[in-house]
N, C-alpha and C positions, 0 to 999 in steps of 0.2 A: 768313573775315573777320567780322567785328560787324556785326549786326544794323543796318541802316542807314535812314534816311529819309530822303530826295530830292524834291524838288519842283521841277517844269519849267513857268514863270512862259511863256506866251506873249501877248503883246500884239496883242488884234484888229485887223486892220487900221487899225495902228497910224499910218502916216502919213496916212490919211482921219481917222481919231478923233482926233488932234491937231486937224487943221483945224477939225472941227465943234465941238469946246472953241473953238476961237480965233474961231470964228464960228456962233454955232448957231441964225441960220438956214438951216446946211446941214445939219442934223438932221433926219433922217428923209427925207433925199432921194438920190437914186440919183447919190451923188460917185466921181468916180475921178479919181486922181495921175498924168500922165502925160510924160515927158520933156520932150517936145515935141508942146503940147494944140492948138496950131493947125494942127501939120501932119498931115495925114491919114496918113502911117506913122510917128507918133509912138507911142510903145509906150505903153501902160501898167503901170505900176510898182504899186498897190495899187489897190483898190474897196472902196466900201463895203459893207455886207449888203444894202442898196437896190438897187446897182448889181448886184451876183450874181444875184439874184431876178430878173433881166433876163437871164441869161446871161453877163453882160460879167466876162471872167477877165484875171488878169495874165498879162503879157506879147501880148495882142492888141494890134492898131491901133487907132491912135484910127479910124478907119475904123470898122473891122467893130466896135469897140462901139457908135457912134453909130447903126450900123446897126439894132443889139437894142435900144437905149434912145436913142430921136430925144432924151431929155430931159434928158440923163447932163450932170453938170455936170462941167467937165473944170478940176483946177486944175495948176500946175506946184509941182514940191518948192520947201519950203521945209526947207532940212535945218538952219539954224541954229535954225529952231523945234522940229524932231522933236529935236538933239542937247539943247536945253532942258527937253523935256518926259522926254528917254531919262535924266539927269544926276537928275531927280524922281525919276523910277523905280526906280534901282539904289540911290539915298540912302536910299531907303522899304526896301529889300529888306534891308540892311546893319543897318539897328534891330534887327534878330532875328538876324542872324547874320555874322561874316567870312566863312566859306566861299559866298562868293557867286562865281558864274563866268558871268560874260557869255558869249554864243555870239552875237548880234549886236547893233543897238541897242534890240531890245523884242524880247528872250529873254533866260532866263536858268536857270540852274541855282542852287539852293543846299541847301545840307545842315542838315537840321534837327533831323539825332539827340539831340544834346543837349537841345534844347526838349522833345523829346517824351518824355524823363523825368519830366517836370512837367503836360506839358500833352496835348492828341490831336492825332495829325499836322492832322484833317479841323478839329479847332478854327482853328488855326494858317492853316491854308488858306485857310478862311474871313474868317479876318479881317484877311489879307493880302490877297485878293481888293478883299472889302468896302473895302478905307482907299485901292488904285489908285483906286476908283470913286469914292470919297465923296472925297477928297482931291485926284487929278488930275484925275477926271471922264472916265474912259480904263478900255474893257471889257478883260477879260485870261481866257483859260481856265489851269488849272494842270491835273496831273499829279501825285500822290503815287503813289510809288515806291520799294519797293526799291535798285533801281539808277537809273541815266542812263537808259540804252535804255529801262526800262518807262516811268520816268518822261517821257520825250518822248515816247512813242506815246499815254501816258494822254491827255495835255493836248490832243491832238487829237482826240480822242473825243466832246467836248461844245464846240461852238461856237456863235456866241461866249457867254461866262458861264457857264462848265462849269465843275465839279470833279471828278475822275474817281481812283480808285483804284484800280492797278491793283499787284495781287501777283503772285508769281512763280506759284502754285500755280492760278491764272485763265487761264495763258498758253493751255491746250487747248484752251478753251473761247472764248475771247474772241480770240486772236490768231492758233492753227492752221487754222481753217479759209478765213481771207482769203487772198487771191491773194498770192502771195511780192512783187510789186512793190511794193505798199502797204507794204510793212516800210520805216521809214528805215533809209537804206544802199543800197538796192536800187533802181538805174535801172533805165533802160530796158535797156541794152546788157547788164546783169549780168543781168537775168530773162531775157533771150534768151539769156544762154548755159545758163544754169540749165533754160531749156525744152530745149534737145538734152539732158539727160541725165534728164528727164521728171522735172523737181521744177517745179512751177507754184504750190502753194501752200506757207504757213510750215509748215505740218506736213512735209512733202515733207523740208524744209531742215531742220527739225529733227532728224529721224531718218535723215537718209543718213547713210552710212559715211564717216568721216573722211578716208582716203584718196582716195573720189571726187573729195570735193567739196579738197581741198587739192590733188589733179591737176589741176580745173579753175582756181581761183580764187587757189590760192594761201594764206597767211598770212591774207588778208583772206575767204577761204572759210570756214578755222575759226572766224573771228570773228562770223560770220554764221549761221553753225551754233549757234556759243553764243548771240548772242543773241534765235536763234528760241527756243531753249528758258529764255529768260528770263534769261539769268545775260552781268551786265557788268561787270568788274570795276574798271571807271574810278572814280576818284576825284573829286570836287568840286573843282576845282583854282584855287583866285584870281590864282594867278600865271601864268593863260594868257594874261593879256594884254602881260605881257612876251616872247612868244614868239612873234614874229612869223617867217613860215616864209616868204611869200610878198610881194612889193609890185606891185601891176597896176592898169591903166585900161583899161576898154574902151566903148566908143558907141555907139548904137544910131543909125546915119543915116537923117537925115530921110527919103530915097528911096532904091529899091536902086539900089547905084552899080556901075556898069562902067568909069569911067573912069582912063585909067592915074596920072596926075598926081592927080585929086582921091583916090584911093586912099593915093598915095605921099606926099600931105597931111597925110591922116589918121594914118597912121603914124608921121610926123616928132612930129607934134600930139601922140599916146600915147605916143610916146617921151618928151618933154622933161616932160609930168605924171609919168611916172615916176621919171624921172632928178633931180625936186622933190622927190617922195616920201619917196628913197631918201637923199638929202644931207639934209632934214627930220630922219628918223627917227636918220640917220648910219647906213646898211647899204650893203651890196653883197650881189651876188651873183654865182654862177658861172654859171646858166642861162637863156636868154632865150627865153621861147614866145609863137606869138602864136595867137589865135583868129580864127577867120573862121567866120559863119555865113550861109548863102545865101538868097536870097528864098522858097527852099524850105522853111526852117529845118534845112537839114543842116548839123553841126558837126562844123569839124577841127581839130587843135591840132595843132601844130611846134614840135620844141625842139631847143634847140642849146645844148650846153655848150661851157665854155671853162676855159684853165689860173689865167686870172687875175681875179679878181675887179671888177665892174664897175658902176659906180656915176653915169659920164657919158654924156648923151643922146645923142651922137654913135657911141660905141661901141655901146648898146642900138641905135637905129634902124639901123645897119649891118647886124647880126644879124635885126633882124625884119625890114626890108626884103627881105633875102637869101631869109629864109625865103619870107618872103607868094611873091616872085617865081619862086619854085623850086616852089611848090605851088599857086597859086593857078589855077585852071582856070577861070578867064574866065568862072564865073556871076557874074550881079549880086549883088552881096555886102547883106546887110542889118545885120552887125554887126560889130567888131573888136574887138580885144583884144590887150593886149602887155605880159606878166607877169614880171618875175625875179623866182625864187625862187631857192633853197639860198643864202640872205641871213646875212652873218653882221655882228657891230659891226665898224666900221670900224678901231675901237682892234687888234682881233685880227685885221686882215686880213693875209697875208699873200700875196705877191705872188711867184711861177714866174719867174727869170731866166731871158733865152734871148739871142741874139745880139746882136738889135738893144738890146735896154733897159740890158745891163749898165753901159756906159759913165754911163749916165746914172744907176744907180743906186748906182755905186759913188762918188758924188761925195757921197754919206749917209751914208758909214763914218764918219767924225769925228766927224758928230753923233749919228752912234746908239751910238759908243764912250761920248760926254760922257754921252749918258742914261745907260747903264748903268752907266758910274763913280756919276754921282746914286741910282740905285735903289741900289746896294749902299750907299750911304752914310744916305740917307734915307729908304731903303723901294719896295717896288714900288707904282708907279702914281704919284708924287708929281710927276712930270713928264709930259705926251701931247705927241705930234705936234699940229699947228696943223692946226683942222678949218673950215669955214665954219660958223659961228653958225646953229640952226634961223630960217626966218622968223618975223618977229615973226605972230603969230596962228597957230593949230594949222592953219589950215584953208587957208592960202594956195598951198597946192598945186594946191587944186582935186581933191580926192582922191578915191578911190573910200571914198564915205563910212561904209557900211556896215564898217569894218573899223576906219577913222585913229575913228571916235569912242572906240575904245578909249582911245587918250590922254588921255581926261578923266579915266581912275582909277588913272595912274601919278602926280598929281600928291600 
């Protein structure tokens, strides 16, 4: 492949540093965002560099950071402001290049090889950096890279206000000797299995024999392999945001619950935000998982496929109901979750007859003959099945936001 240059734009504690722009006398004080700021197991969702200098990390209780910081100022999202200041952001990124690729609402990828025919990656960087800051008022670290992978590990290297360069021929030196779980890609559960065959750091991962590590891991072992030794061959791709795999919501409840009803609540609740999501975007899908994690923080996921594709909240919460109920081991629960994925458009969905449905669905032969006499006549597609209209406003699902702001770059 061609010689490439890559840069991976991360945004500092990005829904804190909106706020302090929207308000700066909470500049330079120990801020943190947090679901639910009144209730003592409200989680926190980001902090500011004030707040970390305390200790206080994401995903703690509002509890135990007011704990580390009696002084912490606690605000709740406001995510129609972050999707305002995220909308800046990627507009700014786009002036220098298309190949731009969102990975969430203050991330991003983009590809800058052709600029730096003309100009130096580190210029470039620079004064990309420089224009977030002077312009939105909003710190960011970058990443120049060869590929994705170096370029996302760069951008973590200097925080916040970093530029970091990182080549392929630097990997020995800079990325072999850290513990293999620091690598993105590598959990917790993946270093623990990577520990039974005695690889602990990136060098370990780098040089084991292909076959070990594709006995243990799989497809996604050689992947891992590769890109300890620096080489990704992913492309910068703009059209990821049309490619929606997954649709979910999940909660972080106020207290850990035990209870059977306010559980079975909660899940009807994740059910019909999805089931909004899903008729929104116009998808279905075949598989329904839900998460649960306990007061402990242990996490377990359930999934359950099906023949027919499914897209209403009644069917969804049938499926996670089933599951929670069939797995769920009566600790006090601290979060949930309830996701369809293998999502396809609803134009191409097609639908498994079996006993009961046929009757009903053979009463659609006339009009799916009348289509298809129109498409030979007039073309494919010049006629659809009759869909429900998306809500008026992107947001009125109530969605898992981190993902639907993607919708503001299909317009």
């Amino acid at each position: 492949m061609a010689s490439r240059v890559i840069i991976h734009i991360d945004m500092n504690c990005f829904y804190a540093s909106v706020e302090q722009v929207f308000d700066e006398s909470l500049k330079g004080k120990p801020l943190a965002i947090a679901g639910n700021p009144k209730e003592r197991r409200g989680i926190i969702i980001t902090c500011s560099y004030e707040a970390r200098a305390y200790g206080v990390k994401t995903t703690m209780t509002v509890y135990e950071a007011k704990k580390l910081c009696p002084k912490l100022i606690l605000l709740p999202p406001n995510f129609e402001r972050y999707r305002h200041a995220s909308k800046q952001f990627f507009k700014l990124l786009r002036e220098y290049t298309e190949l731009v690729e969102p990975v969430s609402i203050d991330e991003s990828y983009i590809d800058i090889s052709d600029l730096c025919t003309k100009r130096h990656a580190m210029e470039i960087a620079e004064e990309i950096q420089q224009r977030i800051y002077t312009e939105l008022k909003l710190p960011c670290s970058l990443g120049v890279a060869p590929n994705k992978f170096l370029a996302k590990t760069a951008s973590d290297m200097k925080k916040p206000m970093g530029i970091t360069i990182l080549r392929k021929r630097d990997v020995p030196e800079k990325l072999w000797p850290l513990p293999v779980i620091t690598m993105h890609g590598v959990g917790k559960k993946t270093a623990n299995k990577l520990a039974t065959i005695g690889v602990t750091t990136i060098e370990q991962l780098a040089k084991i024999e292909v076959h070990k590590i594709r006995q243990l891991l799989g497809i996604n072992g050689e992947r891992l392999k590769a890109k300890a030794n620096g080489e990704d061959r992913r492309e910068v791709n703009p059209d990821v945001i049309y490619d929606t795999k997954s649709v979910g919501n999940s909660t972080t409840l106020p207290r850990d619950e035990t209870d059977y009803e306010a559980l079975q609540h909660i899940i009807k609740k994740l059910s019909v935000k999805v089931a909004e999501r899903l008729k929104a975007k116009r998808l279905a899908g075949t598989t329904v998982t839900i998460y649960i994690r306990d007061a402990d923080w242990h996490n377990q996921t359930r999934s359950k496929s099906v023949k027919n594709a499914l897209t209403n909240e009644a069917d969804i919460f049938e499926i996670a109901w089933a599951l929670f109920t069939r797995h769920w081991d009566e600790s006090p629960v601290r979060l949930l979750g309830v996701t369809v994925s293998n999502v396809t458009d609803q134009q191409h969905m097609t639908q498994q007859l079996g006993l009961f449905d046929y009757e009903e669905q053979i009463k659609d032969e006339p009009i799916v003959e009348l289509m298809q006499q129109l498409e030979r006549k007039f073309g494919k597609d010049v006629i659809k099945r009759g869909m429900i209209a998306p809500a008026q406003g992107k947001y009125q699902a109530n969605t898992s936001f981190s993902k639907d702001f993607l919708d503001d770059f299909k317009e």
